[in-house]
C-alpha positions in Angstrom: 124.0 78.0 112.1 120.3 80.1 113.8 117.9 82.2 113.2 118.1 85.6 114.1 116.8 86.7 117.4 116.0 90.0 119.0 118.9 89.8 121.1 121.1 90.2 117.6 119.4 92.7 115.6 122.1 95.2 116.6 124.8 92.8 115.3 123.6 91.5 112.2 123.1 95.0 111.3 126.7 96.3 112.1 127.7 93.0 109.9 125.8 93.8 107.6 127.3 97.4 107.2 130.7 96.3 107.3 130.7 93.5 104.8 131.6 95.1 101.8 129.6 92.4 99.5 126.4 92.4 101.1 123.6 94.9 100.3 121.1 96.5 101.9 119.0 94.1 101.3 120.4 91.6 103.9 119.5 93.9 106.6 116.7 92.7 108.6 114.6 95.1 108.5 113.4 94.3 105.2 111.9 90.8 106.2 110.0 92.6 109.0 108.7 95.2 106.1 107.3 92.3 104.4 106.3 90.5 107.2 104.2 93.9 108.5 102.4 94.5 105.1 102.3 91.4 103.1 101.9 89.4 106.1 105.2 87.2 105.0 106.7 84.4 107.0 110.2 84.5 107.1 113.4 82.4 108.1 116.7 84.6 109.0 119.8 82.2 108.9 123.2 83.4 110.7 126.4 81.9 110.6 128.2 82.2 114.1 131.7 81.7 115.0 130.9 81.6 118.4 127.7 82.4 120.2 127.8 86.1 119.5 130.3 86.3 116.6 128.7 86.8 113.2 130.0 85.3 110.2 127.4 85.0 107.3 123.5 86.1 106.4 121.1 84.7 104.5 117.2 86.0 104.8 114.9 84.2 102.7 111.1 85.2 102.7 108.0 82.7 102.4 106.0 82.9 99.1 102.9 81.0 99.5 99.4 81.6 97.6 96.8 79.7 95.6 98.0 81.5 92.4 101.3 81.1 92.4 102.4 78.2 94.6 104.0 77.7 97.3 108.3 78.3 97.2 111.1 80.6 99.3 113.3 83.5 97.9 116.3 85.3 99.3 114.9 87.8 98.6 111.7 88.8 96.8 110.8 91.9 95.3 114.8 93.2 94.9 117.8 92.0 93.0 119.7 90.6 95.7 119.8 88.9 99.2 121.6 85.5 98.2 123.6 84.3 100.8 126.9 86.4 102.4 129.4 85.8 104.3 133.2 85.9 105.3 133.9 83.5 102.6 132.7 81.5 100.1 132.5 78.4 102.2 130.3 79.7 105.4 128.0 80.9 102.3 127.6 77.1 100.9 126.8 75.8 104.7 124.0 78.9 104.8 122.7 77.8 101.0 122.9 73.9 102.2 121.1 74.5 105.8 118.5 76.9 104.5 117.7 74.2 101.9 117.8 70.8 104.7 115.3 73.5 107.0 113.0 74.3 104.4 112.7 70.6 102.8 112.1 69.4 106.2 109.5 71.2 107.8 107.3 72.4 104.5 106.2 71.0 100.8 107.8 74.0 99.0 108.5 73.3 95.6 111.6 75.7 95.1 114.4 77.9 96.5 115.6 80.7 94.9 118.8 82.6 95.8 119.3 86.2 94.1 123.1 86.4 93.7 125.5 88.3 92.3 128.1 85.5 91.5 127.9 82.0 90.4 127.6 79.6 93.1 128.2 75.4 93.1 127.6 74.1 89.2 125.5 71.2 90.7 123.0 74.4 91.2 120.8 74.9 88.6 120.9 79.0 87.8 118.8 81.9 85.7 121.5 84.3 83.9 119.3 86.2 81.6 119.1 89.1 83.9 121.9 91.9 84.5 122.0 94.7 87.0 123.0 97.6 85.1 125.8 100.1 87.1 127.3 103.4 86.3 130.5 104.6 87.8 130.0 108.1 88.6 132.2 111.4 88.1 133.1 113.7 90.6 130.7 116.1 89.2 127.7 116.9 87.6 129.0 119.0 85.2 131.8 116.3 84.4 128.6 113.7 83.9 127.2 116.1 81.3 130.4 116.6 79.3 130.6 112.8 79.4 127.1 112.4 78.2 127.3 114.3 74.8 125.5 117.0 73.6 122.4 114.3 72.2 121.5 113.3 75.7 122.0 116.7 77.1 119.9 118.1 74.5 116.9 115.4 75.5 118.1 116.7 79.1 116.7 120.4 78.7 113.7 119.7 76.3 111.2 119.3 79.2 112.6 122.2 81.0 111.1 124.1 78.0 107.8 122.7 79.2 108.1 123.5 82.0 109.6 120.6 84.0 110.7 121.0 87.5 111.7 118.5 90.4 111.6 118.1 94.0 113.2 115.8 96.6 111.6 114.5 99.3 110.4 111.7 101.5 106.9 110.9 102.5 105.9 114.6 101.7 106.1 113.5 98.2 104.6 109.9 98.5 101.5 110.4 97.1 102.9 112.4 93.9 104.6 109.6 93.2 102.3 106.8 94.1 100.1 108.7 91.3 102.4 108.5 88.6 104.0 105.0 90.0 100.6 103.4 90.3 98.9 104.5 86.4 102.2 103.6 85.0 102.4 99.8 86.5 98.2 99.5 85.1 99.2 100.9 81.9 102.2 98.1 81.9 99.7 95.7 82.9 101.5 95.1 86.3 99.7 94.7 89.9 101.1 97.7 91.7 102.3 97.3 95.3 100.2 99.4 98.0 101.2 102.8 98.7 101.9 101.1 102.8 104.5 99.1 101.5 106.4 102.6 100.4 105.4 104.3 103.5 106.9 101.3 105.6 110.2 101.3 103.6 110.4 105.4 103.9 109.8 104.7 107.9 112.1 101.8 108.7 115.0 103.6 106.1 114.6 107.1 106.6 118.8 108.1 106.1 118.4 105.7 103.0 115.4 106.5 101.0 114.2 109.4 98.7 111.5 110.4 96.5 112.2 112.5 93.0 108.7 113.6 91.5 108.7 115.9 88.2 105.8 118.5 87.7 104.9 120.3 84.6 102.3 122.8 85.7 102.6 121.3 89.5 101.0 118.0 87.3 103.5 115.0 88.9 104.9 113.4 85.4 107.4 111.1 86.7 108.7 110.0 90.0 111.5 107.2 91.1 112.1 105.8 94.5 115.7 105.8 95.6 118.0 103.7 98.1 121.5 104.6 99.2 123.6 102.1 100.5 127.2 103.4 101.3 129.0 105.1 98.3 126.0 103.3 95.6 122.3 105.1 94.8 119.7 102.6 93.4 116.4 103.1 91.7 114.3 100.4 92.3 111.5 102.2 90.7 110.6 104.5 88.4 107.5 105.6 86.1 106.3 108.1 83.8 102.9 109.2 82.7 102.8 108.4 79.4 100.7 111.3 78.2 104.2 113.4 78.9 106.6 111.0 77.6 106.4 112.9 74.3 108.6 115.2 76.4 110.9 113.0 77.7 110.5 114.1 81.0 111.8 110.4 82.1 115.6 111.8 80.6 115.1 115.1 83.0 114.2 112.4 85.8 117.3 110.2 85.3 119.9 113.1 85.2 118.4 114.6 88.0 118.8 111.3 90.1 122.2 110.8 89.3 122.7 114.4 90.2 121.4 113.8 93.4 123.4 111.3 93.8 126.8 113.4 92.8 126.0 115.9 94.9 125.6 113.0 97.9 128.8 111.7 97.3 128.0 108.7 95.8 130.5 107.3 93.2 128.2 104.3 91.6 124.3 104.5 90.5 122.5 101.5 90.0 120.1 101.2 87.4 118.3 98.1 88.4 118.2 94.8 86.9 116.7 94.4 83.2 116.7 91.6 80.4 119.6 91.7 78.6 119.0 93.8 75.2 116.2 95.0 76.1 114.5 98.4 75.7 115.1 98.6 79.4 118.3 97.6 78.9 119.1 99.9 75.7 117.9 102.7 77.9 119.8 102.3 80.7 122.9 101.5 78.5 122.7 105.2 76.4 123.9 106.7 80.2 127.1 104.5 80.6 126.2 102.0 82.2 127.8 98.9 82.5 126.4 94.6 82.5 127.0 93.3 85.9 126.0 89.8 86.1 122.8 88.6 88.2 122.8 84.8 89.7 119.6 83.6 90.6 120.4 80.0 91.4 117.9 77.3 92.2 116.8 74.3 94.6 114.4 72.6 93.1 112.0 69.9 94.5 111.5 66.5 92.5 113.9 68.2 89.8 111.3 70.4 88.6 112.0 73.2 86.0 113.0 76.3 86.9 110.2 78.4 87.4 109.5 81.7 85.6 107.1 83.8 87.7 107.6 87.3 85.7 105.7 89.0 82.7 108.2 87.8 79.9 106.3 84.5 80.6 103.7 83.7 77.9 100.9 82.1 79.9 100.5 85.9 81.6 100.1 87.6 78.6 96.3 87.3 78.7 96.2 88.8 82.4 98.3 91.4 81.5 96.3 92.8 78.5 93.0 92.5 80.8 94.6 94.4 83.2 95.6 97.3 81.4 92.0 97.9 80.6 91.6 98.2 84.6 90.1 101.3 86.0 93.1 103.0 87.9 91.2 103.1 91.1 90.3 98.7 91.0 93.9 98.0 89.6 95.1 99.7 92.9 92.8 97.8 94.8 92.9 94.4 93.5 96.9 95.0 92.6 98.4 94.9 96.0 96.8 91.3 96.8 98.3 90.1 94.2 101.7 91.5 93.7 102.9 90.6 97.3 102.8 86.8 96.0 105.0 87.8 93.2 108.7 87.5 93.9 
């Protein structure tokens, strides 16, 4: 078991690529992301065979702040980064030595690993989140008979707006940082800084795409997408709510997994959500399918585990003061805050 070096990037990455249950988010690249604009310390485990012959990952990211404490996660801000590797045993000895590291050298009071299947029972584990997954059809057309005619008809009402798309990368950041940054105040939410997009659009640009609708060249919606072999994700996405009376946020979603027909992709990953939720209910109406998140836990001095996320009632008076936030001081203040947030 190291940490990665220079020397290996190249490796880990083909690893990385090759293993079929890893993600994208085991790629280093992300750690140096959040190293570059939140300023996060990081520790990037490898599990070698011999001195050059990868066998397991495991990036875990430093979450320290007055607010919020001080703890590790593998790996903040996404669904997943828990440990990989050829098999489930190298993955234990990457869980177990990241855990002996980190209790040795700082006074962290938890590890959490995002997986996405359960790990050693002695583990203590959050299962009230689900990634939710549709298998796509060959064709868009074929998606649309699948559909029925109810969500097809909430399809074309904004086009009688109006509504139009466009796809793009950083020529379309600040249309959606817009719509992306209101929505997140109006959720009471501190938004992440427009940098952080710009760095992920930079470091992954054969992965990443912007989809912004207009009505009246007005940006009304927008989502931020990742491909990662055959499977598109949408780690965000956000209406104005002045136009959600159109339901320009259906127009958005078909037009992503459009996109990601037409790309070749065969599985479209709606993101993670609480299970019957109105997130959830949403993301259900368009075939999608539960799979199972894993977020297990070590936890120092047997504490309990710790719920850092808006469903947590000691927030609720933040979150209503923030809504009240001028746009322009929520996206100031937000991004100091939100990089502490797993």
């Amino acid at each position: 078991l190291t940490k990665i070096t220079d020397c290996m990037a190249t490796q880990v990455q083909r690893y990385v690529q090759n293993l079929s249950k890893a993600s994208i988010y085991h790629l280093p690249e992300w750690c140096d992301i959040a190293k570059t604009v939140f300023g996060k310390n990081y520790n990037y485990y490898l599990a070698l065979r011999r001195e050059d012959h990868i066998c397991g990952v495991l990036p875990l990211l430093h979450m320290k702040s007055y607010l919020f404490g001080d703890y590790y996660v593998s790996m903040p801000y996404f669904n997943y980064g828990g440990a990989v590797a050829d098999n489930n045993e190298i993955e234990q000895l990457l869980i177990e030595h990241a855990i002996n590291d980190v209790t040795k050298t700082h006074g962290s009071t938890h590890i959490e690993f995002r997986d996405t299947r359960p790990r050693s029972s002695a583990m203590p584990v959050r299962t009230d989140k689900v990634a939710m997954m549709l298998e796509l059809p060959e064709t868009a057309s074929q998606l649309k008979k699948e559909l029925g005619s109810k969500i097809r008809a909430q399809i074309k009402r904004p086009i009688r707006e109006g509504a139009f798309y466009k796809i793009g990368k950083i020529d379309l950041l600040s249309d959606f940082y817009t719509v992306f940054s209101r929505n997140m105040r109006d959720l009471g939410t501190p938004v992440y800084s427009i940098t952080f997009f710009a760095e992920i659009l930079k470091k992954f640009p054969d992965n990443t795409f912007l989809i912004v609708v207009y009505i009246q060249n007005t940006p009304v919606a927008a989502a931020f997408l990742i491909r990662f072999r055959e499977t598109m994700e949408v780690p965000w996405a956000s209406t104005d709510r002045e136009f959600n009376r159109f339901g320009v946020n259906m127009f958005m979603y078909f037009s992503m997994l459009e996109l990601a027909i037409d790309m070749g992709c065969t599985r479209f990953d709606f993101g993670r959500s609480s299970k019957d939720s109105g997130t959830y209910r949403f993301k259900k109406q368009w075939g999608a399918a539960e799979k199972q998140l894993y977020w297990h836990y070590w936890l120092r001095n047997r504490r309990s585990i710790p719920m850092l996320n808006p469903d947590n009632k000691k927030y609720r008076l933040l979150i209503d003061v923030w809504k009240r936030l001028p746009i322009p001081v929520a996206n100031t203040i937000g991004p100091h805050i939100v990089k502490h947030l797993p």
